[in-house]
Phi, psi and omega in degrees: 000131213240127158006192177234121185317339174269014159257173172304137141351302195246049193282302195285319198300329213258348193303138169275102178258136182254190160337303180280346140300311196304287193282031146260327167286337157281344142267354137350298175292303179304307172322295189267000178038059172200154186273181168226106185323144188302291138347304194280321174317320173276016186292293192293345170292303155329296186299324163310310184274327155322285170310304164317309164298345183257282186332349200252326165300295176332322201262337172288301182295344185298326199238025189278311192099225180266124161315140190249127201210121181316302187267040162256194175219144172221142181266197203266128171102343191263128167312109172252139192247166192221070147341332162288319205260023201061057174051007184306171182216156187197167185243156176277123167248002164159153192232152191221170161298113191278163180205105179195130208273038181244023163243153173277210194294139138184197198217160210232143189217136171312088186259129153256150211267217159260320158274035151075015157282141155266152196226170219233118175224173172256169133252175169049044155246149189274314187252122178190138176299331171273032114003284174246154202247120193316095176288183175246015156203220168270175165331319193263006170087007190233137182250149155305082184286308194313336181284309170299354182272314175291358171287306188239001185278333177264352176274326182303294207315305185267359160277307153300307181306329157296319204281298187306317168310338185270342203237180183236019171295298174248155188235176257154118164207133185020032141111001176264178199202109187224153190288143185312310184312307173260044169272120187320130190288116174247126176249195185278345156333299196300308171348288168312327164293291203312268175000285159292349140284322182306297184335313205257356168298351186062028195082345137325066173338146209230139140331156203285291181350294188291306154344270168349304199280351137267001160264155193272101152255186183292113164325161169070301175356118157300142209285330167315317173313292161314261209315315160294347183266019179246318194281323181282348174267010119335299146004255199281011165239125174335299220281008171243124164255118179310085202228050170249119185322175174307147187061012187227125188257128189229140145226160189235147164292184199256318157338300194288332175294158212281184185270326197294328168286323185273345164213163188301134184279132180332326192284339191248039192257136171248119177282125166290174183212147170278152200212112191267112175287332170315346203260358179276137205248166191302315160333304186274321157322252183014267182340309206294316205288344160271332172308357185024026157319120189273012176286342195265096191306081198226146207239142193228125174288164197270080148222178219261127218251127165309321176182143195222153184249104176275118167297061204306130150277143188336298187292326178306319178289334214279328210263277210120042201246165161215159191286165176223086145330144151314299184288356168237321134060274190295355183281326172243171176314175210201157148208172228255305176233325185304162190259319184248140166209141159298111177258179115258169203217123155284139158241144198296344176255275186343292190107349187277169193281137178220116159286110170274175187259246292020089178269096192285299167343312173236049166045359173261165172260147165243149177061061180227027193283297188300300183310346183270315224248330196270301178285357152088338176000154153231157161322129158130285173351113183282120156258130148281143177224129188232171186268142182295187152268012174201155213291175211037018166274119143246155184256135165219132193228129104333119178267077201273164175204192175299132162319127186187133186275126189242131139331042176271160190281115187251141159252146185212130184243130156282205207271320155325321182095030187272160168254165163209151206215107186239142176280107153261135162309112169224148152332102166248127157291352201218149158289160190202166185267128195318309183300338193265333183336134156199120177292142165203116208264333177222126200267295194313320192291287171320274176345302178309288148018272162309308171309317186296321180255008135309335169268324185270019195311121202290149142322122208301316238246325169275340150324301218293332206291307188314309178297324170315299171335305190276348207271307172349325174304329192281316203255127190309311206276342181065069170213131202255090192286146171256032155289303180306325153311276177336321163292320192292318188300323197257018156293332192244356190184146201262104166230140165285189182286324203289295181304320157344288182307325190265355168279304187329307205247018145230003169277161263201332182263353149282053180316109162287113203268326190133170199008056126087027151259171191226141161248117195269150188251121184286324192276356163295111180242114188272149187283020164268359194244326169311000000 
């Protein structure tokens, strides 16, 4: 669906909304006294400007005279109007024979305009588009607003909703809009009330709805009404968080939500560091973009992905967390403004529920430590992740399987908070990834670890050697891949893929052997070690 042929091509892309938009749509509202979601606003915005712009053509033809259409004749002396030209008008001022010889006969005549250009026009062609005369709607005399919304609604949607945000008419909650003026009064009585049910929901999130029916408001009130002047004032009080996906408004107090949701947990917190991307070689781009980290800035095209397999890292199992990549991203819920939302998360064999987080901002899932310990999970341990069947639902399967003793790479730390890596037998239940595997027979001991090089804070670059070191023990040839550095690395310190990648592939003590293996050259002494 295209413009309406009597507007510019590029009428919605280039529109400015002005002033004179803004209070039609604050009297809409008022008019119609409910609120409206940012889409039905561009709507009525639309339609406006649509009827406006056609009342104005409309009005422009009243006084126009005769029209100018390509297959009539007009003699020397008749007053003409141009539709193409803006309606502009001119008189004939002489007419002659035309000549080009892929038209048959016809003839051209000298219009001078109103401001006293002469201009060139054809006449007498029997085929020519301007021919039909540009109307102001479809065939039924209706321009397709639903087409134009789905065409053109999302760039008006955030060029309005900046705009409406800027001014203090309307107010806002999770993306509906109603004037500041006629919002029902909720004071702190009610507040409080709303608080002590939540209080007693235990951290459950409760719907606007389900409130309401224990707050006293005034009967007969519309009740839409109410309810969005509940939300905004919900809102605008600390002690409640809006934590509901797009289109669905849920709240919690803010107390009540876990710790691991209300602040970043020490394991997944990243010091940034500068990062020359020049030095990652295509391999290693390749390598980061499957590793789904979400520290890691890779831009993804925006489609909606069927299923995606995840590579649990040490800190994500250790938390009960899952990664939210830029490439899985569209798998899970959203919002409009919350920082945190509440989901649920299905599992594909059970079938059981499990209530999760969104931490959006920093990209983790919050609340799967026990489903990781009930499937037996490890570092290293392959999820599938599918889009749910019902909205704020994702599907998540662990790829367990019967319990069998395996060779695998165990960490194991000591009291120092030093590491060592030995191939041990353990019970594995889940498929895993070669590279990522780590066994870890004592989590506490490893806790310990983590605190120690957190205090002691080391340089990333004298880490990575140490860790290097060790996992070399492993290997006959003492050559190291750096996916497997990468896993080992984020047992002592929350690193992306990328900064890793890029000491490997500029330090003088890291011999690249070929597929992204490294050999440390011992004899290299770097000036932090002097």
């Amino acid at each position: 669906m295209t413009t309406p042929s009597f507007l510019p091509a590029e009428y919605w892309q280039t529109l400015e909304i002005s002033k004179q938009d803004t209070e039609f749509l604050l009297t809409y509202l008022f008019e119609l006294e409910k609120p409206l979601v940012t889409k039905e606003l561009v709507l009525a915005l639309m339609t406006e400007r649509v009827h406006f712009e056609q009342e104005a053509i409309l009005e422009k033809r009243k006084g126009s005279g005769k029209i100018y259409v390509p297959k009539e004749r007009y003699d020397v002396g008749e007053e003409l109007a141009f539709p193409a030209l803006g309606w502009k008008k001119g008189e004939v001022l002489s007419v002659r024979a035309g000549k080009n010889p892929e038209i048959e006969e016809f003839d051209v005549m000298t219009v001078v305009m109103e401001d006293g250009k002469e201009v060139l026009f054809a006449m007498n062609v029997e085929e020519h588009d301007l021919n039909v005369e540009s109307g102001v709607g479809n065939e039924d005399g209706e321009v397709n607003l639903d087409a134009l919304v789905d065409n053109f609604g999302d760039a008006l949607k955030d060029k309005l909703a900046t705009l409406l945000r800027s001014g203090d008419e309307l107010v806002d909650i999770a993306d509906s809009w109603f004037p500041r003026a006629l919002l029902v009064d909720v004071n702190i009585g009610h507040l409080n009330l709303a608080e002590a049910i939540l209080d007693m929901a235990e951290g459950e999130p409760l719907e606007t709805s389900v409130l309401m029916k224990d707050i006293d408001f005034p009967q007969g009130d519309n009740l839409s009404l109410t309810e969005f002047s509940l939300n905004f004032a919900l809102k605008e009080d600390a002690r409640f968080d809006e934590v509901g996906s797009t289109g669905k408004v849920l709240w919690c107090l803010e107390r009540l939500e876990p710790e691991g949701v209300r602040q970043v947990p020490d394991m997944l917190q990243y010091a940034s560091m500068d990062l020359d991307r020049t030095t990652l070689t295509d391999e290693m781009l390749s390598l980061e973009a499957r590793l789904d980290d979400e520290l890691s800035k890779i831009s993804f095209d925006e489609t909606t992905l069927k299923k995606a397999t995840i590579s649990l890292l040490y800190p994500h199992w250790r938390l009960g967390t899952l990664p939210i990549s830029e490439r899985v991203r569209s798998l899970f819920p959203s919002a409009y403004e919350s920082p945190r939302i509440r989901f649920i998360l299905v599992d594909g064999i059970s079938g059981e529920k499990i209530p999760a987080w969104v931490v959006k901002d920093n990209h983790y899932v919050y609340g799967l430590k026990e489903w990781y310990e009930e499937k037996g999970l490890m570092p290293g341990s392959l999820i599938d992740i599918f889009p749910g069947k019902a909205p704020g639902e994702v599907i998540i399967q662990a790829q367990t399987h019967r319990g069998k003793r395996d060779w695998v790479r165990t960490a194991i730390a000591g009291s120092d908070g030093g590491l060592i890596f030995a191939t041990l037998k353990h019970v594995i239940s889940a498929k895993f990834d070669d590279r990522m595997i780590l066994a870890i027979p004592d989590v506490e001991a490893l806790d310990n670890a983590w605190k120690i090089t957190q205090k002691g804070n080391q340089q990333l670059e004298a880490l990575v050697r140490n860790v290097m070191q060790e996992l070399t023990k492993l290997n006959p040839q003492g050559n190291v891949h750096a996916q497997e550095l990468y896993s080992a690395l984020n047992l002592l310190t929350r690193c992306p893929p990328a900064p890793l990648f890029s000491l490997l592939a500029t330090r003088p003590w890291a011999e690249h052997v070929g597929d992204l293996y490294f050999h440390l050259i011992d004899e290299v002494i770097t000036t932090e070690e002097v």
